[in-house]
N, C-alpha and C positions, 0 to 999 in steps of 0.2 A: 553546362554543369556549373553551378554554383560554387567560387571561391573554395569555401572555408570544407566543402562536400568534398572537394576532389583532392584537397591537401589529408582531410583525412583515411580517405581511401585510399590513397597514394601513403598516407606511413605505416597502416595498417598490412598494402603490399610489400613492404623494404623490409616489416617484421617477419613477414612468412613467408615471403617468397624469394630475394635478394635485396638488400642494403641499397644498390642497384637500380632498384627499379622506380621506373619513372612514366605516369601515363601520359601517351604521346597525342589521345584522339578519343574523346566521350562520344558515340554515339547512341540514341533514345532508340527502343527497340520497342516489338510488343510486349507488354508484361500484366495484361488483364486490368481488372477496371479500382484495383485498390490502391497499386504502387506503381512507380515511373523505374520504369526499366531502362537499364545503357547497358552497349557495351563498351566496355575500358580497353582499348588499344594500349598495352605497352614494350617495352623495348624488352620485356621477360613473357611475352605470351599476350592472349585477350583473357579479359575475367568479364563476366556475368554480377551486374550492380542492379541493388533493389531498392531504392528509397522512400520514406513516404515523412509527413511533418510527425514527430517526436510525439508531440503531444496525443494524437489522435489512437494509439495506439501502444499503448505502454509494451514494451520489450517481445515486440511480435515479432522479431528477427531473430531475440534471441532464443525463443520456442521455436521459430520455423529452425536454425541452427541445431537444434536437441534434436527436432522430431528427426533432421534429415539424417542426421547422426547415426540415430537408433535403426531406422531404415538401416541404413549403409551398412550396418557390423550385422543386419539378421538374414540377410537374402542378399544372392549373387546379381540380382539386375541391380544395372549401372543408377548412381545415386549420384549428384552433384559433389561434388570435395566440397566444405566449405572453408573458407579461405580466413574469413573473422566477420566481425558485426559490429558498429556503433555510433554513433553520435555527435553531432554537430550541435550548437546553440537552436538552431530549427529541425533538424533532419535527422531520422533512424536510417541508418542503412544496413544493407549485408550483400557482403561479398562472396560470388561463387566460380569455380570452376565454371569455364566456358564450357558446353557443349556443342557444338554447330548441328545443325539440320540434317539431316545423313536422308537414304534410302534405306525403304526399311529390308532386313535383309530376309532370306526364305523362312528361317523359325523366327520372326517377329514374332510372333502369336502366340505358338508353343511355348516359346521362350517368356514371355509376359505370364503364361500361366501358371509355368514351374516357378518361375522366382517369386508368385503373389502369395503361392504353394509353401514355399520358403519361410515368406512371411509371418505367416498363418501358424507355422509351427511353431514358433518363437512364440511362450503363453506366459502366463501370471496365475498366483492364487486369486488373482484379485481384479476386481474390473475399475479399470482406469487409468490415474495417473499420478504421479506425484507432483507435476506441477499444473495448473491451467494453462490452458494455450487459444487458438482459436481457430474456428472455421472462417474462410471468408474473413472479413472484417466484424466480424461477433465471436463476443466472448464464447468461448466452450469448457463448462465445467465438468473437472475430469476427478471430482472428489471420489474416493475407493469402495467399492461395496464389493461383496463376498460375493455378491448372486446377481445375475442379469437381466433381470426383471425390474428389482429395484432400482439399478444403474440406469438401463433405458428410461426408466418412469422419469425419476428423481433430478439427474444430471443432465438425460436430453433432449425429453419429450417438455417435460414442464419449464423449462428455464426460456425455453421458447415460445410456449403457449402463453406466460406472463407477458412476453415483450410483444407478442402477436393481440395480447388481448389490451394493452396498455396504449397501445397506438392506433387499439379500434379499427385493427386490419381482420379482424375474426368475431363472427356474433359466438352468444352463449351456447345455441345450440350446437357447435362445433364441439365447444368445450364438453358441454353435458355429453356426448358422443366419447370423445379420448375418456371419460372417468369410465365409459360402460366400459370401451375395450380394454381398461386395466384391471380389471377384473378379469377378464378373459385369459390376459396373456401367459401365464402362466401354463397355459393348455397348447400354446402355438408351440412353442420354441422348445426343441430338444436339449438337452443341457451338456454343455459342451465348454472345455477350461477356456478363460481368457485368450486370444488370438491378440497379438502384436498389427493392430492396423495401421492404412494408410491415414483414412477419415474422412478422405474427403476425392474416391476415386472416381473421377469421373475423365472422361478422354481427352481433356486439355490439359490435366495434371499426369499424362502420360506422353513423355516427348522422345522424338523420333531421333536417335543420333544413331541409324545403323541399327541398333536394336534397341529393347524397349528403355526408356530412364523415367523413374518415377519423382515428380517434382513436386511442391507444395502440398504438402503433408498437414495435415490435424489431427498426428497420431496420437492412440490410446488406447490400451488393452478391452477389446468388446470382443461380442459375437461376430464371429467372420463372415458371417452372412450378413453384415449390415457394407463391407465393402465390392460382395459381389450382386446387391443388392443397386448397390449409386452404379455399375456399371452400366443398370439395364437403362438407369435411369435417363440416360440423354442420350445412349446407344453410342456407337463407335467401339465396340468390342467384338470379333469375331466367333464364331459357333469356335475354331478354331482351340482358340485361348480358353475358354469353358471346357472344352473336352478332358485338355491339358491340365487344368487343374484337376481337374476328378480325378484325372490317372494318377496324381501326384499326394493329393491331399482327397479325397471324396467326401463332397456333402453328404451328408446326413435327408433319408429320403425327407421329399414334400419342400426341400430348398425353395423351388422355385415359386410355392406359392405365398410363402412365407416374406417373399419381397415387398410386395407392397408394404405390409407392417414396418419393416427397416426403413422403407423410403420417407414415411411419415417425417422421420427426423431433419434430412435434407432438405424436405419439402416445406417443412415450418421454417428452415435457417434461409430459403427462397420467398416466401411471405414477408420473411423479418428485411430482407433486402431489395425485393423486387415488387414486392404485392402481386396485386393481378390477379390471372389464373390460376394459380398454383394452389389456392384458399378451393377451388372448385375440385380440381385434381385430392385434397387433402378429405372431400366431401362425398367423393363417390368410395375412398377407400374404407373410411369409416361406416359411409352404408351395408358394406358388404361384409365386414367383420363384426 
C-alpha cells in the first residue's frame, strides 16, 4: 500500500472511527476489474478500501458514497457503512465497512426480494438524479425527465449508442434498429412512478455476509423493471427471490417479456467495455421488437 494512501486512510479512520486508530496490516483482496481492493487490518476493527488513480475517474467514490447511502436509509438489506472518501496527489479512495463472507442463511432469497421490494417503494416525481454518477467505469447520465420513455431514450439508451458508434464497435444498421424501437416504446411499458434503483444489479453486486448485502450501486430513480431485468441477465438469482418480490411489491403483468427491452441498456454499457458478443445479443433483441 502506497505511503501517502494509507496515511490518508489512516486519518480519515482516527476522524470516524477513534483518534486511536492505527492500520496495522493492507491486505489486496478481490474487488472487480476497475479498482484495487485491500483489506485494512486495525487495532479498531478491519475496513474494506477502494482505490483507483484520481484522474481516471473524477469523484466516482464520492457517487458510489451517495448511491450507497440512499440504498442504506430506503430498504432494510444490509448496505456497507461508509466510513469517508478521498484523495491522495495520485489515488481516489473510499472507505467501507468490512463485511466478511458468511453463509447464506435459509431466507437468503426471500429476504433479497423483500428488501429490493423495499427499494422499489422508495419513488420520485421524476426519473433520475440530481447528480451523475456511473455504471462500471462509464459515465451515467442521470439528468431528470417527468416520463420514462424519454429518460431511457435520452439518458441511457443513446449516451451509449454515441460511444458504441464513435469507437466503430456497432454498424449503422444497429442504430437504424434502436430509432424504430423508439418509436414503439411507448406501447411496451406500463407507466408506473420512479422506483429508487440499484443500477447496476447483477450477482456480484450482491454479497453474501449471512444474508443478502447490496454493494456497487449506479443508483437512480427509473423503471423497476429495468433492475429485475439485469438479474436475469447473468442469472444467479433464485425463482425464490422473484416469488418474494411479487408478494411484496407485484409487477405489473407481461414483466417478464419486457426484459430484454431494459437489458438493451446494460448490454450497450458491456459493448462500451468489453466488445464482443454482446453487439450480437443487442441484434437479436432488436429483431424481435
Amino acid at each position: 500500500m502506497k505511503k501517502e494512501l494509507q496515511e490518508q486512510a489512516e486519518k480519515i479512520l482516527q476522524e470516524k472511527i477513534s483518534a486511536k486508530t492505527q492500520i496495522l496490516e493492507s491486505r489486496s483482496i478481490g474487488g472487480g476489474d476497475i479498482n484495487h481492493a485491500s483489506l485494512l487490518k486495525t487495532n479498531s476493527g478491519n475496513y474494506f478500501l477502494k482505490s483507483n488513480k484520481r484522474s481516471l475517474y473524477p469523484k466516482m467514490f464520492e457517487r458510489e458514497a451517495e448511491g450507497l447511502q440512499l440504498i442504506r436509509s430506503n430498504t432494510s438489506l444490509k448496505v456497507p457503512d461508509v466510513i469517508g472518501f478521498g484523495e491522495t496527489s495520485e489515488d481516489a479512495f473510499l472507505i467501507l465497512e468490512y463485511l466478511a463472507p458468511a453463509t447464506a442463511g435459509l431466507d437468503y432469497h426471500r429476504n433479497l426480494g423483500k428488501g429490493l421490494a423495499e427499494l422499489h417503494r422508495s419513488t420520485s416525481d421524476s426519473f433520475g438524479l440530481d447528480t451523475d454518477n456511473y455504471i462500471g467505469s462509464l459515465h451515467q447520465s442521470n439528468c431528470r425527465h417527468e416520463d420514462w420513455i424519454p429518460f431511457f431514450i435520452h439518458e441511457r439508451i443513446e449516451p451509449m449508442l454515441r460511444k458504441a458508434r464513435d469507437a466503430k464497435a456497432i454498424d449503422k444498421e444497429l442504430v437504424r434498429n434502436f430509432d424504430r424501437l423508439f418509436l414503439r416504446l411507448e406501447s411496451f411499458f406500463p407507466e408506473e412512478k420512479a422506483a429508487l434503483l440499484h443500477g447496476d444489479l447483477w450477482s456480484g453486486n450482491v454479497h453474501n455476509n449471512g444474508g443478502p448485502c447490496l454493494i456497487d450501486p449506479a443508483v437512480y430513480y427509473g423503471h423497476r423493471e429495468m433492475d429485475l431485468a439485469m438479474t436475469h441477465l447473468f442469472g444467479g438469482f433464485s425463482s425464490g427471490f422473484y416469488e418474494a418480490y411479487n408478494s411484496f411489491f407485484p409487477l405489473e403483468p407481461g414483466w417478464n417479456k419486457r426484459l430484454d427491452i431494459c437489458n438493451l441498456y446494460p448490454l450497450l454499457v458491456h459493448v462500451n467495455l468489453f466488445g464482443g458478443g454482446y453487439v450480437q445479443s443487442i441484434h437479436r433483441i432488436l429483431k424481435i421488437f
